[in-house]
KELUM-351351 format. One record per residue (C-alpha): residue number from 1; x, y, z. Coordinates in Angstrom, 2 decimals. Layout:
KELUM-351351
 num      xx      yy      zz
 NUM       X       Y       Z
...
This chain:
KELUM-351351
 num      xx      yy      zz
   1   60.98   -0.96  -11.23
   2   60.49    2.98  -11.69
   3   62.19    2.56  -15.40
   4   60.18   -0.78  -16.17
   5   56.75    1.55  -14.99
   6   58.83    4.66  -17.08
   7   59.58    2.54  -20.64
   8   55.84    1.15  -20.32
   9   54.14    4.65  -19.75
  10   55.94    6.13  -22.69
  11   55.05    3.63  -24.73
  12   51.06    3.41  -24.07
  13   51.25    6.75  -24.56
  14   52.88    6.62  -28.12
  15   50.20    3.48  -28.57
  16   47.57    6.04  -27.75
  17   48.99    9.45  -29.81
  18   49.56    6.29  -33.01
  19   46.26    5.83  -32.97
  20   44.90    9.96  -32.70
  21   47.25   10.40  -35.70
  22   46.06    7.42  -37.85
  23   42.11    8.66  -37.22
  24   42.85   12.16  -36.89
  25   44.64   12.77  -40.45
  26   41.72   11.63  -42.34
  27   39.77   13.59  -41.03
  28   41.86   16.87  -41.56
  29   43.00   16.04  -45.07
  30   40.58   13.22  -46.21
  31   38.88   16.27  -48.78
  32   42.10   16.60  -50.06
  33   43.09   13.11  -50.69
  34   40.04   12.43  -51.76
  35   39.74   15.18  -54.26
  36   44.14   14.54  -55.41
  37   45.46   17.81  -54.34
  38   47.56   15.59  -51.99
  39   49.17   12.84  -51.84
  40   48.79   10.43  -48.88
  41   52.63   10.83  -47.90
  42   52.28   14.93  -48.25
  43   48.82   14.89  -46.79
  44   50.73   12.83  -43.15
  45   53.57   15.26  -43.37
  46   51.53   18.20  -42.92
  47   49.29   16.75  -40.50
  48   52.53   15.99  -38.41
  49   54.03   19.36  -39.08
  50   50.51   21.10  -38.44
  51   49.78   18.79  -35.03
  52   53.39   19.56  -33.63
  53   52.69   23.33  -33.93
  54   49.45   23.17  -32.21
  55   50.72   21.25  -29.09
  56   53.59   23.47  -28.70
  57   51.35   26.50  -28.43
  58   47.45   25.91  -27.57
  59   47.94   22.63  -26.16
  60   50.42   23.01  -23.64
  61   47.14   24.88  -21.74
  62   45.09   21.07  -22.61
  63   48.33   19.27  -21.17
  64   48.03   21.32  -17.97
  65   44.49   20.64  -17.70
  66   44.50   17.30  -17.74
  67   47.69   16.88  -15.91
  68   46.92   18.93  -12.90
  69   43.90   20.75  -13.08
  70   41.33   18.39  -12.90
  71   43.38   16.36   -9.74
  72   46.40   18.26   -9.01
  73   49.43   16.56  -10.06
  74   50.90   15.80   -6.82
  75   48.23   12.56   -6.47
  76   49.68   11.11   -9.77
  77   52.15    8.54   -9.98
  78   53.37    6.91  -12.86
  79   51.55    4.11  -11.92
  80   48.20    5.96  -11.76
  81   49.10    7.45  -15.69
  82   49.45    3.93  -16.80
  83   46.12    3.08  -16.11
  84   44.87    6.13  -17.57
  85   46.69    5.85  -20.69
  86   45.26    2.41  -20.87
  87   41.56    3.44  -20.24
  88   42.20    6.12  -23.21
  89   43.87    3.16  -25.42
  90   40.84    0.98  -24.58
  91   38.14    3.55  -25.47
  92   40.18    3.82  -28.60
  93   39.06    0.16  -29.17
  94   35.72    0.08  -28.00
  95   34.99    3.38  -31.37
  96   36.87    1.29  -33.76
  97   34.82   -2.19  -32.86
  98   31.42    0.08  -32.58
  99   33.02    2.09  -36.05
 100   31.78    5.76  -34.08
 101   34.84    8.56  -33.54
 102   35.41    8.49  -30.17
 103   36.55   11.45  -27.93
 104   39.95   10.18  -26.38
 105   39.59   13.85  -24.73
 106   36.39   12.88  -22.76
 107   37.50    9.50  -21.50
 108   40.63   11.04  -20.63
 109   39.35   13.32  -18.50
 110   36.58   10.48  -17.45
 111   39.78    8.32  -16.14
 112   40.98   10.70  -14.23
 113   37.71   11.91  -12.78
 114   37.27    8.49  -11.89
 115   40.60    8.17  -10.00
 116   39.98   11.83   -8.03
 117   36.30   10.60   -6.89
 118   38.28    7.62   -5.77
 119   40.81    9.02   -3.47
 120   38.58   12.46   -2.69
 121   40.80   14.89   -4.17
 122   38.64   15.32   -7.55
 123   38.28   19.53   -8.60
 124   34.61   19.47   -8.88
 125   34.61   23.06  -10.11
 126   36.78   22.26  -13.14
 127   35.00   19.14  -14.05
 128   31.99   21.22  -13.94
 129   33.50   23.71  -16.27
 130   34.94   21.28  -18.98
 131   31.66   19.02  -18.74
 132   29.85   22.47  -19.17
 133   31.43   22.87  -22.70
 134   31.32   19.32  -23.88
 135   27.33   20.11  -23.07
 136   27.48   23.14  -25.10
 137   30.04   22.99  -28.35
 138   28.13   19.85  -29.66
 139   25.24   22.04  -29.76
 140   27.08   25.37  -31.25
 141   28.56   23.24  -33.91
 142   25.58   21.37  -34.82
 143   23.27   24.91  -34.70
 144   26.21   27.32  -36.47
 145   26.25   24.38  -39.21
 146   22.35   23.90  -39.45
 147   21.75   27.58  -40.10
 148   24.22   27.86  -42.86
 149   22.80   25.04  -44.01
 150   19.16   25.84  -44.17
 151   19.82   29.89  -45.11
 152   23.23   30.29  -46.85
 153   24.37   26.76  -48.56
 154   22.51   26.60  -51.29
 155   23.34   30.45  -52.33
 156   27.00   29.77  -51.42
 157   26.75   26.53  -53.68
 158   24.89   28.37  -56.40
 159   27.48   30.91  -56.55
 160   30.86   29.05  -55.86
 161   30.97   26.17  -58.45
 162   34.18   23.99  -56.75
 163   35.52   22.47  -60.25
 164   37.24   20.04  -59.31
 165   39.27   17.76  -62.62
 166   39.83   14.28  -62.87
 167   43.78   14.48  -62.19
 168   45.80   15.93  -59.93
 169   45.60   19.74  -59.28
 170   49.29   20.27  -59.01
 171   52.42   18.41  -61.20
 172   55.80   17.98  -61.30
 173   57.47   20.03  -64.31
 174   60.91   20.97  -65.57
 175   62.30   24.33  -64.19
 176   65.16   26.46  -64.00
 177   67.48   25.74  -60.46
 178   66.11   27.88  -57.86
 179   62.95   28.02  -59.09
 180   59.61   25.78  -58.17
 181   59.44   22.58  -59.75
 182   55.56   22.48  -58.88
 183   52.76   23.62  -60.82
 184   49.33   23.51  -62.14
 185   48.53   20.18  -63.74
 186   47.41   20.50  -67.73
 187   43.92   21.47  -67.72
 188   43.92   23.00  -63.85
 189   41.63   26.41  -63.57
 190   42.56   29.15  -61.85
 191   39.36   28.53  -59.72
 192   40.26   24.79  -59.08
 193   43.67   25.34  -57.76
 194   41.98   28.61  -55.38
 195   39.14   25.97  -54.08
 196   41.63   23.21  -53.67
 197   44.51   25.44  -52.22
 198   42.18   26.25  -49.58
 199   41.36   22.68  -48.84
 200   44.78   21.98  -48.18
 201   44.78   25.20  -45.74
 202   41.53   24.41  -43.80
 203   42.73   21.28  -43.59
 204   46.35   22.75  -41.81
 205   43.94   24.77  -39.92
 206   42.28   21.15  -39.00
 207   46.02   19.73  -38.32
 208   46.24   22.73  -35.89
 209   43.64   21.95  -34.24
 210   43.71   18.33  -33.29
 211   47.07   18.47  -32.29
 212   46.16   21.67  -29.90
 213   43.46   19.16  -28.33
 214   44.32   15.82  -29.32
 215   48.40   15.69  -28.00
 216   47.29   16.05  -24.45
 217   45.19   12.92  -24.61
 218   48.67   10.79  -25.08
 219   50.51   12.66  -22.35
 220   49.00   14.40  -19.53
 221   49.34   11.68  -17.38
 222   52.60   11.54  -17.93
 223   53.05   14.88  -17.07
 224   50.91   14.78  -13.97
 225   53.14   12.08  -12.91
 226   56.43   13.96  -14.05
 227   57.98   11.15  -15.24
 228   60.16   13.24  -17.53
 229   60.50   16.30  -15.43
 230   58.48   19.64  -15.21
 231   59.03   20.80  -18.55
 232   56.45   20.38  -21.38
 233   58.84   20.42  -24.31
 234   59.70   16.78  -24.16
 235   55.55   15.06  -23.93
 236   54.99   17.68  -26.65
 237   57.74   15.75  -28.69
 238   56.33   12.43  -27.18
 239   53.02   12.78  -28.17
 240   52.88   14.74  -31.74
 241   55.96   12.27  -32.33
 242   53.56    9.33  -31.98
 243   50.88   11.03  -33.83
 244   53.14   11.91  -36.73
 245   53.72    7.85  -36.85
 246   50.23    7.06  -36.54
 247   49.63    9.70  -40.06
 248   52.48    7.94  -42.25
 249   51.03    4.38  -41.08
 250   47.38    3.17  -40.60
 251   46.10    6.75  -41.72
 252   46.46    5.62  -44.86
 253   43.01    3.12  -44.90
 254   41.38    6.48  -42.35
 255   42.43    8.64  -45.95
 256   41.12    6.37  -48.22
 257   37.73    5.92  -46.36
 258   37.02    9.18  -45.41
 259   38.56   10.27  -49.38
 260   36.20    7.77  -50.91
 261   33.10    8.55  -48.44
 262   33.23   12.41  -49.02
 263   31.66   11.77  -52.50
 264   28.83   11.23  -50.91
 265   29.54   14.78  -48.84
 266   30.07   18.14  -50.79
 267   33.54   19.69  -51.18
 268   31.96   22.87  -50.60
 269   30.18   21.08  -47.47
 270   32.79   19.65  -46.18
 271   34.73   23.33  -46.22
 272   32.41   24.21  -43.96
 273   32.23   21.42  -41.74
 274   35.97   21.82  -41.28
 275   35.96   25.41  -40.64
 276   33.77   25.65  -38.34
 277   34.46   22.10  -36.31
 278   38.02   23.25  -36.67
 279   37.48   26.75  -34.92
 280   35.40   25.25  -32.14
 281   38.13   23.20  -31.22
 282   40.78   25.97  -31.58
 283   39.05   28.42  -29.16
 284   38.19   25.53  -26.67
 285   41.86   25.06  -26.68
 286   42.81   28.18  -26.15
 287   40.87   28.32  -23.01
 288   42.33   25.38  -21.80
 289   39.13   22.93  -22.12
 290   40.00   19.37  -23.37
 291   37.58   19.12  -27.05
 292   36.79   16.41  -29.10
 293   37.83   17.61  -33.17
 294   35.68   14.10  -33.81
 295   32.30   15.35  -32.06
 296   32.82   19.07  -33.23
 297   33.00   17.43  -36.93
 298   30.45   14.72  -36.69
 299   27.77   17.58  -35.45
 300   28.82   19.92  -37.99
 301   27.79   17.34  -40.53
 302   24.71   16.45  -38.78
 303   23.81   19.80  -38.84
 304   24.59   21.28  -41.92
 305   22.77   18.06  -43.38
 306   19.97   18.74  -41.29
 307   19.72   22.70  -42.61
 308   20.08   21.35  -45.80
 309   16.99   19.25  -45.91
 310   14.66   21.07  -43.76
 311   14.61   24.19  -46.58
 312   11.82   22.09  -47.90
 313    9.50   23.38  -44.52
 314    9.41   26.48  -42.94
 315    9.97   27.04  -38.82
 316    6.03   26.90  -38.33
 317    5.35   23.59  -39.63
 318    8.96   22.01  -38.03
 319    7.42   23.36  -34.87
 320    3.90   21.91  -35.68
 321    5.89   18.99  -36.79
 322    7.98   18.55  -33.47
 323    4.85   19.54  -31.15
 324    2.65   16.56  -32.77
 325    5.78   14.15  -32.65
 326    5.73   13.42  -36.73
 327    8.21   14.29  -39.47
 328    7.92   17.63  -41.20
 329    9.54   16.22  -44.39
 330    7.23   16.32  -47.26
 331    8.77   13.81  -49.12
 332   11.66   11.05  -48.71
 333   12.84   10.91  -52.84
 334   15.34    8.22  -54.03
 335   18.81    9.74  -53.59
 336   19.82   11.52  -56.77
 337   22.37   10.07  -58.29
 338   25.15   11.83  -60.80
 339   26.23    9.09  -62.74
 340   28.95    7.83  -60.00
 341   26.84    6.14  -57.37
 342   26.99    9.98  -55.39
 343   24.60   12.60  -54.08
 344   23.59   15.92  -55.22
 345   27.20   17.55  -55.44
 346   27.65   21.12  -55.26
 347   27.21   21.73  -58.70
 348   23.64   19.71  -58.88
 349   23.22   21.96  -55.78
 350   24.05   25.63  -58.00
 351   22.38   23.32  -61.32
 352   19.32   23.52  -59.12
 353   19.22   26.95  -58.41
 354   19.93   28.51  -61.77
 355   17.18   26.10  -63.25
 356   14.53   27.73  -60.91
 357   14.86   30.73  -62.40
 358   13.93   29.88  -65.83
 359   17.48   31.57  -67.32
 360   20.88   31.77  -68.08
 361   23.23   32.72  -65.16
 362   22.42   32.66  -61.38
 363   19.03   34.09  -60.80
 364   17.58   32.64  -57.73
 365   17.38   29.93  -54.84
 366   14.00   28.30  -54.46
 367   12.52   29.97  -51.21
 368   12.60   28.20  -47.74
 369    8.95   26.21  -47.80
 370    9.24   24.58  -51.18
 371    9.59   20.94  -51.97
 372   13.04   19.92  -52.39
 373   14.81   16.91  -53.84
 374   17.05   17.53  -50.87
 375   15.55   15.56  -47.90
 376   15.62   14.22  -44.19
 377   16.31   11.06  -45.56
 378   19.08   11.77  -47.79
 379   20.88   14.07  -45.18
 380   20.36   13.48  -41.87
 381   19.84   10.00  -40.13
 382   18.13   10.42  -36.57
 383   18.67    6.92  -35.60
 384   22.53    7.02  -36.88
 385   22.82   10.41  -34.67
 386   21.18    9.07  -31.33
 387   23.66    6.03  -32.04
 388   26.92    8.28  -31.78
 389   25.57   10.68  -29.27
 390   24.72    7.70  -26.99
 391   28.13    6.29  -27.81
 392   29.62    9.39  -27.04
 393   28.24   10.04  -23.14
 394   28.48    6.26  -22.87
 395   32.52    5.83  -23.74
 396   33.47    8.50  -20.92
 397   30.68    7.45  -18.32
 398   32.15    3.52  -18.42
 399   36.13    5.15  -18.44
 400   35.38    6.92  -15.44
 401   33.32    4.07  -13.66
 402   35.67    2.00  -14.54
 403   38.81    3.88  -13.04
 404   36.61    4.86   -9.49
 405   35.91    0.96   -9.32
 406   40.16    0.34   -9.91
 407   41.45    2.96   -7.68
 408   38.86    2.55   -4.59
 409   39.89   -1.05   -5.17
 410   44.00   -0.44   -5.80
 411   44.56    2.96   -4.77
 412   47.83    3.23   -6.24
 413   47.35    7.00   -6.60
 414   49.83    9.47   -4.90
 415   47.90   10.30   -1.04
C-alpha cells in the first residue's frame, strides 16, 4: 500500500512540476522566441538547465518552507502530500480554464494551511510572514515598474533603439575544428546581437528564478512526508526533472503565445518586466518565502503600462482624478498601429521623442503633463487587472478551504 501511495505521489508531483515547466518557459524565454534568437528546443534546454540550478541552491530554502515550516513535517504523511499535490494540480486547472497565471506557490501553501488549521498544528507566525510578502511584492513590482515607466521609459526607449532583423540573430557557419560553428546571421548589428544576447540572459536569470520558487511547488509535500528520505537532492531531481519535460512538451503553444503576444509588448519593456519580476522572486527565495514569478510578472506589466500612460497627467490631477472617482486620461486614441497589427514599439516610442524636438538626433522627451498618444486605454486595463487580482486571492482562499473541509472531515494527517 505504502509503494502504491509512493508511485502515485511521485507522479502528481511530476504532473504538477510538467505543468510549471510548460507555463513557466514562456514566460522566461517567450521575448526570445518571439524575437528568433532561440529556438524553441534551445529556448526548453536552458530553461531546464537554468530551473535545475535554481532549486539546487535558492530553493532548497522554498522546499523547507513548505515542507516543514509552515506545519512541521512530522504531521505529514504521504497520504496528506497526495492531496496537496492534487489541490496544486487542480488550481493548475482552474488558471488554464479561467486563462489567468496562477500562483501554484500560494495554493500550495493554501493546502497546507488548510490541513494545519484542520488538525491545530498550523505555524501562524510563518503564515503571517509569507502572507505578509505575497501582500507586499505585488505592490513593489507593480510600483518599481510604474515609476520607470512614467519617469525613465521613454528616455531609456529614446536612447536604446532594440533593432531587432527579420531572421535569426545567430547562424550556423563553416569553421575550423575547435572553433565555434555559431555566429552572427548576415545582416546582424553589433547592437542587435548585444540587445538580444541579453534577452537570452535575463531570460536565464528568469529560468533561475522560477525554478528557485517554482520546484518546491511539485515537491514539498513529498518532502514533508519523507517519502524519499531526508535528503533534498533527489525532489530537486524530481521536480526540475518534471519541469524540464513540461519545457520540451506543451511549452511549445506557452512560446508561441506569449512569442506572438509580445508584439503587442516592447522588447525593451519586456526587459524590464523580466528584470525586475525576476529579482523579486530571486530575493523572496533567498529568504525562504514561497513567490509567484507569474504575479511578480503580470504586475510588472500592469505597472510599467500604467507609468507609461499616465505621463500624459501630472500627480496633481491623478490625485484630483482619484479623489473625484473619474479618469485622469485626457484622451483614449485608437491604438497606433505600425503596419503589423502592433502597438507603439520601442522605436515609435524613441521616433516620438526625437520628433518633439524639432531635429536631428535625440533632443528631448515630451515633459510629464502633455497629451500623449500613449494612453490608459492602450496600456493598462482596470477591469482585466481586478479580474486576475481577484483570481489570484480567490485560487488560494478555495485550496485552503477546501483542504480544512477534507482533513477535519478525513484527518489522514500524521497526529
Amino acid at each position: 500500500m505504502a509503494s502504491v501511495l509512493l508511485y502515485l505521489g511521485v507522479a502528481v508531483a511530476v504532473f504538477v512540476g510538467f505543468n510549471i515547466g510548460g507555463s513557466s518557459t514562456g514566460v522566461a524565454f517567450g521575448p526570445a522566441v518571439g524575437s528568433d534568437v532561440l529556438s524553441k528546443v534551445s529556448a526548453a534546454a536552458l530553461m531546464s538547465g537554468f530551473a535545475l540550478l535554481g532549486g539546487a541552491t535558492l530553493g532548497r530554502g522554498v522546499i523547507r518552507t513548505l515542507g516543514g515550516r509552515v506545519v512541521a513535517a512530522s504531521h505529514f504523511n504521504l497520504v496528506a502530500g497526495v492531496v496537496v499535490l492534487f489541490f496544486v494540480g487542480l488550481a493548475l486547472l482552474v488558471s488554464n480554464l479561467f486563462g489567468v497565471p496562477a500562483s501554484t506557490s500560494m495554493t500550495a501553501v493554501g493546502a497546507i494551511a488548510g490541513m494545519g488549521a484542520a488538525g491545530g498544528f498550523l505555524k501562524w507566525e510563518k503564515i503571517g510572514e509569507i502572507v505578509s510578502w505575497w501582500l507586499v511584492s505585488p505592490i513593489l513590482a507593480f510600483w518599481t515598474c510604474a515609476v520607470v515607466g512614467r519617469y525613465l521609459y521613454p528616455h531609456l526607449a529614446a536612447r536604446f533603439r532594440i533593432e531587432r532583423s527579420s531572421g535569426p540573430v545567430l547562424d550556423w557557419r563553416d569553421a575550423p575544428v575547435g572553433s565555434v560553428p555559431v555566429g552572427p546571421a548576415d545582416g546582424t548589428t553589433r547592437s542587435e546581437l548585444f540587445w538580444n544576447g541579453l534577452v537570452v540572459a535575463i531570460g536565464c536569470y528568469m529560468a533561475f528564478s522560477a525554478g528557485a520558487s517554482n520546484v518546491a511547488n511539485a515537491v514539498a509535500p513529498l518532502y514533508g512526508a519523507g517519502a524519499l528520505g531526508g535528503e533534498l537532492l533527489p525532489y530537486v531531481a524530481i521536480g526540475a526533472g518534471a519541469l524540464a519535460v513540461g519545457s520540451f512538451t506543451i511549452a511549445r503553444r506557452t512560446l508561441d503565445t506569449v512569442g506572438n503576444d509580445l508584439t503587442d509588448l516592447p522588447l525593451l519593456a519586456a526587459l524590464v518586466v523580466e528584470v525586475v519580476s525576476a529579482s523579486l522572486v530571486g530575493f523572496l527565495s533567498h529568504i525562504d518565502i514561497p513567490a509567484s514569478l507569474a504575479v511578480s510578472a503580470t504586475m510588472s506589466i500592469v505597472g510599467l503600462g500604467w507609468g507609461r500612460a499616465s505621463r500624459s497627467t501630472t500627480v496633481t490631477e491623478v490625485a484630483q482624478a482619484a479623489i473625484a472617482g473619474e479618469s485622469a486620461d485626457r484622451k483614449t486614441p485608437e491604438p497606433v498601429a505600425n503596419g503589423s497589427g502592433r502597438r507603439r514599439s520601442d522605436e515609435d516610442v524613441g521616433e516620438t521623442a526625437r520628433s518633439s524636438g524639432g531635429g536631428g538626433g535625440i533632443e528631448e522627451v515630451a515633459p510629464i503633463g502633455e497629451d500623449s498618444d500613449e494612453s490608459t486605454s492602450d496600456l493598462f486595463d482596470p477591469a482585466a487587472t481586478a479580474r486576475v487580482v481577484f483570481l489570484w486571492i480567490l485560487t488560494p482562499s478555495l485550496s485552503g478551504t477546501a483542504s480544512y473541509l477534507l482533513f477535519t472531515a478525513f484527518p489522514v494527517y500524521a497526529p
